[in-house]
VMD Tcl script that builds the backbone (N, CA, C; Angstrom):
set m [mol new atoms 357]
animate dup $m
set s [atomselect $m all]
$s set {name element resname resid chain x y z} {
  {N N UNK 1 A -49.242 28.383 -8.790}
  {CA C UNK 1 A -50.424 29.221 -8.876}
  {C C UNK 1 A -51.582 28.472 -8.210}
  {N N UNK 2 A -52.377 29.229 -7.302}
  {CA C UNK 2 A -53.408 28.861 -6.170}
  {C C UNK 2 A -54.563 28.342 -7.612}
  {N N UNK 3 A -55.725 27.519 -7.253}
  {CA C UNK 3 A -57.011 27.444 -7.932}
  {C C UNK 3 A -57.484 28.873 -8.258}
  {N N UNK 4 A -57.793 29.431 -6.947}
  {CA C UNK 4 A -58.157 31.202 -7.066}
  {C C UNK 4 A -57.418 31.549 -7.858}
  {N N UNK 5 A -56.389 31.700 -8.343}
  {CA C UNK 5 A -55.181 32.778 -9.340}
  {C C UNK 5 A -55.692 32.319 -10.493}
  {N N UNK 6 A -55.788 30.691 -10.666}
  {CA C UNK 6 A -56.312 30.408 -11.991}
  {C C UNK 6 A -57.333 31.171 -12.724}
  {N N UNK 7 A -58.224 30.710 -11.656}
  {CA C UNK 7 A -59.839 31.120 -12.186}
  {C C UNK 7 A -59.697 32.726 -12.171}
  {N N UNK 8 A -59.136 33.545 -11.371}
  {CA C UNK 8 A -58.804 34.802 -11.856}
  {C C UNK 8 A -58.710 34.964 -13.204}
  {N N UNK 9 A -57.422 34.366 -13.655}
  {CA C UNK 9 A -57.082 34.809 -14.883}
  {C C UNK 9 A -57.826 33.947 -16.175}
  {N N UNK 10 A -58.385 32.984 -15.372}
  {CA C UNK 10 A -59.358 32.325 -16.868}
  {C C UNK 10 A -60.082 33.144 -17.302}
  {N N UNK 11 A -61.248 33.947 -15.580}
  {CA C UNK 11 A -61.985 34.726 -15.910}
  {C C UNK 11 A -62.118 36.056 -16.271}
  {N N UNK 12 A -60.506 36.714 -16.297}
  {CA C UNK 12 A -60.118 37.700 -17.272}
  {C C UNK 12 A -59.652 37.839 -18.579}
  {N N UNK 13 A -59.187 35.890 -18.839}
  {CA C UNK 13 A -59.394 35.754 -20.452}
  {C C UNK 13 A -60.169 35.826 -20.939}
  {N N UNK 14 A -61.242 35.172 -20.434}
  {CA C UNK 14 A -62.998 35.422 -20.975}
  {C C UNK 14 A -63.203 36.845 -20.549}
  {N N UNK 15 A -63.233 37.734 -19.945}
  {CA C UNK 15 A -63.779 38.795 -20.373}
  {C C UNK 15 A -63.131 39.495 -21.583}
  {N N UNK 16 A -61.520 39.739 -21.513}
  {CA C UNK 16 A -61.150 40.134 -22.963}
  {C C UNK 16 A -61.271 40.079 -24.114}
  {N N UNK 17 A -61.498 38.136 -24.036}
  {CA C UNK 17 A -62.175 37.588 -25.405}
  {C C UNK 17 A -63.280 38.179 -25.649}
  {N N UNK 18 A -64.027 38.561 -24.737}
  {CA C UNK 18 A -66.035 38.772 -25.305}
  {C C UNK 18 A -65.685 40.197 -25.442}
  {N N UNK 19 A -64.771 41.131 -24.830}
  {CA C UNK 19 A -64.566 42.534 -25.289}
  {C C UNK 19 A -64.148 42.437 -26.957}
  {N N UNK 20 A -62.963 41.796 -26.775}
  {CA C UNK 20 A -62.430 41.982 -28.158}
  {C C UNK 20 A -63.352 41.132 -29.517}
  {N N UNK 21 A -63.932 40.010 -28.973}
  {CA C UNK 21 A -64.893 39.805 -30.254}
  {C C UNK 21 A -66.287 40.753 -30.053}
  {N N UNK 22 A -67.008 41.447 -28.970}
  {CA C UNK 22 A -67.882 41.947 -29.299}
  {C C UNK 22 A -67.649 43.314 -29.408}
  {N N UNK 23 A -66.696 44.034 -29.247}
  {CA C UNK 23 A -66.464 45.425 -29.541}
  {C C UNK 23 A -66.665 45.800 -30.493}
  {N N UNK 24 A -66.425 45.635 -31.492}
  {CA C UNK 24 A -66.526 46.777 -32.866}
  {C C UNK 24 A -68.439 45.948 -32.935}
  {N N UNK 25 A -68.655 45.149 -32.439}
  {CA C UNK 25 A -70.076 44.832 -33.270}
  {C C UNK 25 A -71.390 44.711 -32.368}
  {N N UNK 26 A -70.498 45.018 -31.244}
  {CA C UNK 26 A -71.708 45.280 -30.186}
  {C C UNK 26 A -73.052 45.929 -30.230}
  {N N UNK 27 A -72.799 46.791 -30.811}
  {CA C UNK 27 A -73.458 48.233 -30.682}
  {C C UNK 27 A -74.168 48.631 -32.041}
  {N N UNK 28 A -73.301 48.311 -32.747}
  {CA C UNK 28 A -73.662 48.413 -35.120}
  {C C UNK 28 A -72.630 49.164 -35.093}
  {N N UNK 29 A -72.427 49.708 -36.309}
  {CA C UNK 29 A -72.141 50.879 -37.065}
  {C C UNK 29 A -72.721 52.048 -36.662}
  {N N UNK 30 A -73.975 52.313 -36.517}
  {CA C UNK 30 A -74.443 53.860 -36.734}
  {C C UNK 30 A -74.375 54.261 -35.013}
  {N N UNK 31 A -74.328 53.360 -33.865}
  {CA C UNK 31 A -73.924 53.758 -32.629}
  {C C UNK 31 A -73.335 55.167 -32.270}
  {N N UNK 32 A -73.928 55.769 -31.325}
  {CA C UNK 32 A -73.040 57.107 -30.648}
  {C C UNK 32 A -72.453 56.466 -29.511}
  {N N UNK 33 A -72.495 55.232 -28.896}
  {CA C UNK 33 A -71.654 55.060 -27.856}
  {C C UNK 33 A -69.810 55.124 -27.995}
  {N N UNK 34 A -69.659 56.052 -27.047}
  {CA C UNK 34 A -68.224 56.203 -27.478}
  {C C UNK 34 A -67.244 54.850 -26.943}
  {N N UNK 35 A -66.363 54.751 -27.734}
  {CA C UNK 35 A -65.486 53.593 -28.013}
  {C C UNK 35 A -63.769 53.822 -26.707}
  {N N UNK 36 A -63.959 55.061 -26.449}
  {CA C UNK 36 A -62.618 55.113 -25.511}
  {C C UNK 36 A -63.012 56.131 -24.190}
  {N N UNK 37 A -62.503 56.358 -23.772}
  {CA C UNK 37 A -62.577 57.379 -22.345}
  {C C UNK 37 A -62.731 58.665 -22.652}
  {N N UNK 38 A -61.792 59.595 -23.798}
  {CA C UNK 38 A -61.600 60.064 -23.761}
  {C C UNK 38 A -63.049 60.841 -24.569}
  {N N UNK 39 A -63.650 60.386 -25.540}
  {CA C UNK 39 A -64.318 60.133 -25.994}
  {C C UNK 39 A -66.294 60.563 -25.848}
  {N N UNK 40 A -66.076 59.312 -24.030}
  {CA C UNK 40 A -67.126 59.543 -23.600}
  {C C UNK 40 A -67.282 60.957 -22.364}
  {N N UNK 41 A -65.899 61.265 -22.299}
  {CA C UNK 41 A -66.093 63.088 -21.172}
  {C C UNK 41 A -66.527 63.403 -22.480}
  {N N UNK 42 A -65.250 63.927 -23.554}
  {CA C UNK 42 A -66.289 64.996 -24.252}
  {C C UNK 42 A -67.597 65.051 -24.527}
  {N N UNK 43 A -68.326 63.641 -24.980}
  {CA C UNK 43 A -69.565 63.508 -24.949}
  {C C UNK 43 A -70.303 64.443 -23.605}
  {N N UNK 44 A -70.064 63.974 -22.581}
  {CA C UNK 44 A -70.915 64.195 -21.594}
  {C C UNK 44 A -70.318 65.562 -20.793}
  {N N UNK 45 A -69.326 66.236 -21.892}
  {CA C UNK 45 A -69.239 68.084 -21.644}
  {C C UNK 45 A -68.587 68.104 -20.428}
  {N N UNK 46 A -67.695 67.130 -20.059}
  {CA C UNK 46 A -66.322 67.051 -19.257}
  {C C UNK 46 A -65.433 68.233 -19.421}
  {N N UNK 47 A -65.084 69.027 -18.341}
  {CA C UNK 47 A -64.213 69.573 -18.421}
  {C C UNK 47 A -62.608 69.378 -18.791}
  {N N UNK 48 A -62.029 70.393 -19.793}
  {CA C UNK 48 A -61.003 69.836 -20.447}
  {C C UNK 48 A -60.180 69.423 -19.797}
  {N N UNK 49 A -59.808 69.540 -18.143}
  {CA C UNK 49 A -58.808 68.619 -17.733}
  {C C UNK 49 A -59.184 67.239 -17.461}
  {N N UNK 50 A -60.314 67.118 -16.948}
  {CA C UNK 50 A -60.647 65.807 -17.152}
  {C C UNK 50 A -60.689 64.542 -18.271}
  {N N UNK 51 A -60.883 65.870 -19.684}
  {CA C UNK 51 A -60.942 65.258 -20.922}
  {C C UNK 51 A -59.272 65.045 -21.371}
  {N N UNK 52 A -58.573 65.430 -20.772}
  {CA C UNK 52 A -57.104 65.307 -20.821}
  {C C UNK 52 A -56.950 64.162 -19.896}
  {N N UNK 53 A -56.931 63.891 -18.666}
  {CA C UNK 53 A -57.159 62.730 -17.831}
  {C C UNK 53 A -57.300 62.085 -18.322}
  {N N UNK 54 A -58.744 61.775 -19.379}
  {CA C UNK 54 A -59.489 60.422 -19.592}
  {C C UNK 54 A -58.334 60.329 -21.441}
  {N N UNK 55 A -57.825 61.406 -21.942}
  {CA C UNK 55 A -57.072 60.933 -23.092}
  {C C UNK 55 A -55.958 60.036 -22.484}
  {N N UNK 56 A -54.923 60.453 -21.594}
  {CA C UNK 56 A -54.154 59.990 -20.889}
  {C C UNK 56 A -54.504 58.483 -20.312}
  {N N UNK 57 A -55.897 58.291 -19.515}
  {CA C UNK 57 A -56.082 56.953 -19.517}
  {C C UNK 57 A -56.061 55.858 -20.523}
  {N N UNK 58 A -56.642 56.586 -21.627}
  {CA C UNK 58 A -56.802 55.856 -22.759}
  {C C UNK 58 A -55.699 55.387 -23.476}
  {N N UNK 59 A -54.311 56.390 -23.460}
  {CA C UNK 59 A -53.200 55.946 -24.173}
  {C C UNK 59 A -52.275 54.917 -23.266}
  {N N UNK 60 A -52.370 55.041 -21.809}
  {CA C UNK 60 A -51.982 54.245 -21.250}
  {C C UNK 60 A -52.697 52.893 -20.770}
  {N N UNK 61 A -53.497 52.798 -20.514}
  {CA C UNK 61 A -54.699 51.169 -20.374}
  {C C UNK 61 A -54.655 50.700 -21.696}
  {N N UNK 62 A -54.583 51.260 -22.666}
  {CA C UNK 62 A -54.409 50.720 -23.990}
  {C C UNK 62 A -53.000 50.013 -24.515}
  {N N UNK 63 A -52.056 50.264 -24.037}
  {CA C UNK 63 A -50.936 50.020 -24.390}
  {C C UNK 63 A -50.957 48.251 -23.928}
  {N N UNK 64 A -51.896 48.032 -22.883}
  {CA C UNK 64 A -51.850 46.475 -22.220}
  {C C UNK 64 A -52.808 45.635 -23.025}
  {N N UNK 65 A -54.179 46.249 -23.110}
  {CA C UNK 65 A -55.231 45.722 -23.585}
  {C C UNK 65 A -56.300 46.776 -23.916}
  {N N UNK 66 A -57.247 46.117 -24.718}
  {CA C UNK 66 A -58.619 46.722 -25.620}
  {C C UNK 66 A -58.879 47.740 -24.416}
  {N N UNK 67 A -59.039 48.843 -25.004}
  {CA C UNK 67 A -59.732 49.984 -23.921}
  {C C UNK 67 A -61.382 49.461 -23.445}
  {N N UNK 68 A -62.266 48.732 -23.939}
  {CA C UNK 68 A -63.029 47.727 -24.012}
  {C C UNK 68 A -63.040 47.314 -22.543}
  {N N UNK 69 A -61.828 46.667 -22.837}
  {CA C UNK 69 A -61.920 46.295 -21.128}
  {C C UNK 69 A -62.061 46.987 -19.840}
  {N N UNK 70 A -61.577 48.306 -20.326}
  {CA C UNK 70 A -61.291 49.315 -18.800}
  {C C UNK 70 A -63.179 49.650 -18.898}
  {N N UNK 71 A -63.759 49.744 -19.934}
  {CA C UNK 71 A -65.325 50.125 -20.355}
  {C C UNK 71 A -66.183 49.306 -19.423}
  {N N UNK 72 A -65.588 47.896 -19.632}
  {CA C UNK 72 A -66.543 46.887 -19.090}
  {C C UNK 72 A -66.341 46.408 -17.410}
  {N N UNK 73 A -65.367 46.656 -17.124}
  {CA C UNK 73 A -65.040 46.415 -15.772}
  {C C UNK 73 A -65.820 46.368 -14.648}
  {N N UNK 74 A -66.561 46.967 -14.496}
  {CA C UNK 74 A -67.608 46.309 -13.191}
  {C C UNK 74 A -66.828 46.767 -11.783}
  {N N UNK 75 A -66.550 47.660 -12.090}
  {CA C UNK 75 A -65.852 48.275 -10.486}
  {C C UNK 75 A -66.864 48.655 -9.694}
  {N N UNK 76 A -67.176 48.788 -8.449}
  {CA C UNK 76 A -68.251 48.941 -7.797}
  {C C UNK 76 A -67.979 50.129 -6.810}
  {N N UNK 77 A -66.951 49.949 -6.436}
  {CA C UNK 77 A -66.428 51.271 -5.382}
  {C C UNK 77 A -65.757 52.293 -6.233}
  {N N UNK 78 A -65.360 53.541 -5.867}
  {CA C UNK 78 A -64.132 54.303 -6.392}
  {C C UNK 78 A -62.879 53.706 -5.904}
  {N N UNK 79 A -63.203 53.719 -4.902}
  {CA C UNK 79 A -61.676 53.155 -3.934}
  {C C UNK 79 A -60.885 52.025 -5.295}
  {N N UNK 80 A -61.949 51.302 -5.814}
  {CA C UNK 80 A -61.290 49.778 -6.424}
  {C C UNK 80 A -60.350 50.309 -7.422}
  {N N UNK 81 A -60.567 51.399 -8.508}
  {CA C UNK 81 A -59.940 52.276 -9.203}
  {C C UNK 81 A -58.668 52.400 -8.991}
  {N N UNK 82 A -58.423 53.012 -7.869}
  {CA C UNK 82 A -57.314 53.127 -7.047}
  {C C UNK 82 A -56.716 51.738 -7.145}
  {N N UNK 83 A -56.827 50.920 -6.490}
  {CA C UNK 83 A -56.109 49.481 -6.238}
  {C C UNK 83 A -56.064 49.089 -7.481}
  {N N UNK 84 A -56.944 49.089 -8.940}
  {CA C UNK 84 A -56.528 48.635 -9.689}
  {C C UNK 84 A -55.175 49.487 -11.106}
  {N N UNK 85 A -55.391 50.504 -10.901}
  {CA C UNK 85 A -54.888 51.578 -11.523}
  {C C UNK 85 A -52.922 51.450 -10.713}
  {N N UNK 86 A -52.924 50.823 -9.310}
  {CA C UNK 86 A -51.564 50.784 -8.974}
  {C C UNK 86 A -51.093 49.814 -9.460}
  {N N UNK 87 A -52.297 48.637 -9.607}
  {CA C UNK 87 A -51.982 47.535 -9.931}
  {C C UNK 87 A -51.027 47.333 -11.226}
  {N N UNK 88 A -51.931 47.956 -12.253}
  {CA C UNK 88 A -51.439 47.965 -13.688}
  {C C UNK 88 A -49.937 49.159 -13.326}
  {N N UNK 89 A -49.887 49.879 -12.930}
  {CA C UNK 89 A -48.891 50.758 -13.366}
  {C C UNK 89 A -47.908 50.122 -12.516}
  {N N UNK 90 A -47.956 48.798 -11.641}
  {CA C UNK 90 A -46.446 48.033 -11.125}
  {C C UNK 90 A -46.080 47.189 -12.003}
  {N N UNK 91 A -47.186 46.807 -13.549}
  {CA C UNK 91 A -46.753 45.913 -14.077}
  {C C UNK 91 A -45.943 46.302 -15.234}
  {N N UNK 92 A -44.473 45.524 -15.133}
  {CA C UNK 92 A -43.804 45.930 -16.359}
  {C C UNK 92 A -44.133 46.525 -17.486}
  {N N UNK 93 A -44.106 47.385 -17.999}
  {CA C UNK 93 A -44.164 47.845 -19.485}
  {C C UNK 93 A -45.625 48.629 -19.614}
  {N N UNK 94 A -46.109 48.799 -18.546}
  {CA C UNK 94 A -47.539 49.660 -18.528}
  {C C UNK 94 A -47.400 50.847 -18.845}
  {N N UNK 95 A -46.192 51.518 -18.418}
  {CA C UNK 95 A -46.130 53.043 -18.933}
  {C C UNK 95 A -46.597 54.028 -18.136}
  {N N UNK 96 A -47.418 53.847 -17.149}
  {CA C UNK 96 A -47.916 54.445 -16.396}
  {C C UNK 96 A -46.949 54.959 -14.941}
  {N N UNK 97 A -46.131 56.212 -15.383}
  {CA C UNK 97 A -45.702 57.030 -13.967}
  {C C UNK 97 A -46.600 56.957 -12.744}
  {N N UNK 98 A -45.410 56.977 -11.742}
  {CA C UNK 98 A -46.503 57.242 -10.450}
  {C C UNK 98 A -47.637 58.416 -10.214}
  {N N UNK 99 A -46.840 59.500 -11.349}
  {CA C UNK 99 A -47.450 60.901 -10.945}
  {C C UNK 99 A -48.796 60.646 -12.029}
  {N N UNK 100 A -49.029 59.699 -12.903}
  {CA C UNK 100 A -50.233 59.472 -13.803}
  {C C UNK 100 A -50.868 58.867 -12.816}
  {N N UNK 101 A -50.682 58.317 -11.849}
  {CA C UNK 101 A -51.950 57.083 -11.125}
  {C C UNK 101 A -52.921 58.390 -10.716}
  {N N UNK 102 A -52.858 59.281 -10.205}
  {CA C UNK 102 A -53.809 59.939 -9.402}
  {C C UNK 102 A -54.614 60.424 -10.681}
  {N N UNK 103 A -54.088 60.729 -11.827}
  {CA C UNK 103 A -54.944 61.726 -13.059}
  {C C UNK 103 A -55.629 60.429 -14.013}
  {N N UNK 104 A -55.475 59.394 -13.867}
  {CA C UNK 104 A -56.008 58.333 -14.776}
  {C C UNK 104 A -57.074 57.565 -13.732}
  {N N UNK 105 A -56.845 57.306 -12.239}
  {CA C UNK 105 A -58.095 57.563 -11.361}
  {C C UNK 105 A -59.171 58.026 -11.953}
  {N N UNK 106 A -59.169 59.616 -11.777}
  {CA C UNK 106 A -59.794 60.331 -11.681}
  {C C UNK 106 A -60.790 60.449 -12.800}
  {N N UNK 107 A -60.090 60.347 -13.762}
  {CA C UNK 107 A -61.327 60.088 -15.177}
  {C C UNK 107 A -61.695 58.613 -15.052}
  {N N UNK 108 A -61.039 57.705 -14.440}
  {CA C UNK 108 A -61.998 56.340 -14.439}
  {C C UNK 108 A -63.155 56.352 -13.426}
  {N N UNK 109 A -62.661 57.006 -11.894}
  {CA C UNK 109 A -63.680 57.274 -11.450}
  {C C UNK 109 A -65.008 58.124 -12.319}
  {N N UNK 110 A -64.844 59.107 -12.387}
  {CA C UNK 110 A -66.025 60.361 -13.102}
  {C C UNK 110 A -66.108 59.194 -13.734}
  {N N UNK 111 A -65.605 58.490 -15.174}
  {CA C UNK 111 A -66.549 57.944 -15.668}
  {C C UNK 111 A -67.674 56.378 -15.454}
  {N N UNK 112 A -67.007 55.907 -14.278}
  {CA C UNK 112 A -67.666 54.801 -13.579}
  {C C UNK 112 A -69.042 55.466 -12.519}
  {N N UNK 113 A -68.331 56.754 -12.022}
  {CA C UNK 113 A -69.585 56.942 -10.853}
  {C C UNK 113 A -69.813 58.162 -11.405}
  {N N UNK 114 A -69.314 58.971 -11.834}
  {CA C UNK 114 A -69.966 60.477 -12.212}
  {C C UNK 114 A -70.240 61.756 -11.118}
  {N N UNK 115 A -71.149 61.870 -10.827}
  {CA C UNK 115 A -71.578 62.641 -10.004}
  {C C UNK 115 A -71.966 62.178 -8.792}
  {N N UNK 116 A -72.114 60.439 -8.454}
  {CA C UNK 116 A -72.766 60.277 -7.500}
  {C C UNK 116 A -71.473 60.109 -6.372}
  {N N UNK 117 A -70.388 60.747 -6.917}
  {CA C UNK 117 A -68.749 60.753 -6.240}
  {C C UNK 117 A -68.451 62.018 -5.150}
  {N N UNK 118 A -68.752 61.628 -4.098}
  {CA C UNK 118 A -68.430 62.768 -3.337}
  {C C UNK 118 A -66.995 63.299 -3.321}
  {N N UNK 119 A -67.265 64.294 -3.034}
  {CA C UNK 119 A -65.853 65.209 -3.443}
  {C C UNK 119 A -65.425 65.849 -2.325}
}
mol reanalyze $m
mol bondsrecalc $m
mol representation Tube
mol addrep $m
């Protein structure tokens, strides 16, 4: 493993760690920020296939790690979505069909860029 691969994955242990210890206490108790994907469409009056999308993301990104993490990610493009969404679904035991990559996109996009997503 290269230096780069390391520090990759150090610096995705540390983000999981600060998801998973600051998640439930981030925010308080009385918080409306929603806690999963699916969660935050309905909030924001997502149409139900999308809100099906973003359930679907949620049961599958979850199966690896804290949905937390897919929350905090820091993706900057849509495109990255894509590359990371193939990523996870080549890795053993993700669960994620080929025919899910395009519908679990799609609610990560909407919920990373929203509207400012040309279509």
């Amino acid at each position: 493993m290269t230096r780069a691969q390391r520090w990759r994955w150090s610096a995705g242990g540390a983000l999981v760690a600060v998801a998973i210890l600051a998640g439930p206490y981030a925010s308080g108790c009385a918080s409306s920020d929603p806690r999963d994907l699916s969660s935050a469409a309905r909030q924001s009056g997502a149409s139900p296939s999308l809100e099906r999308a973003c359930r679907l993301a949620d049961r599958r990104c979850s199966r690896c790690h804290p949905i937390e993490v897919v929350l905090v990610a820091g993706v900057h493009e849509p495109a990255d979505w894509s590359n990371y969404v193939r990523r996870m679904r080549l890795t053993p035991g993700s669960g994620i069909a080929a025919g899910e990559e395009p519908v679990i996109v799609r609610c990560l996009v909407e919920h990373s860029f929203g509207a400012r997503v040309s279509r």
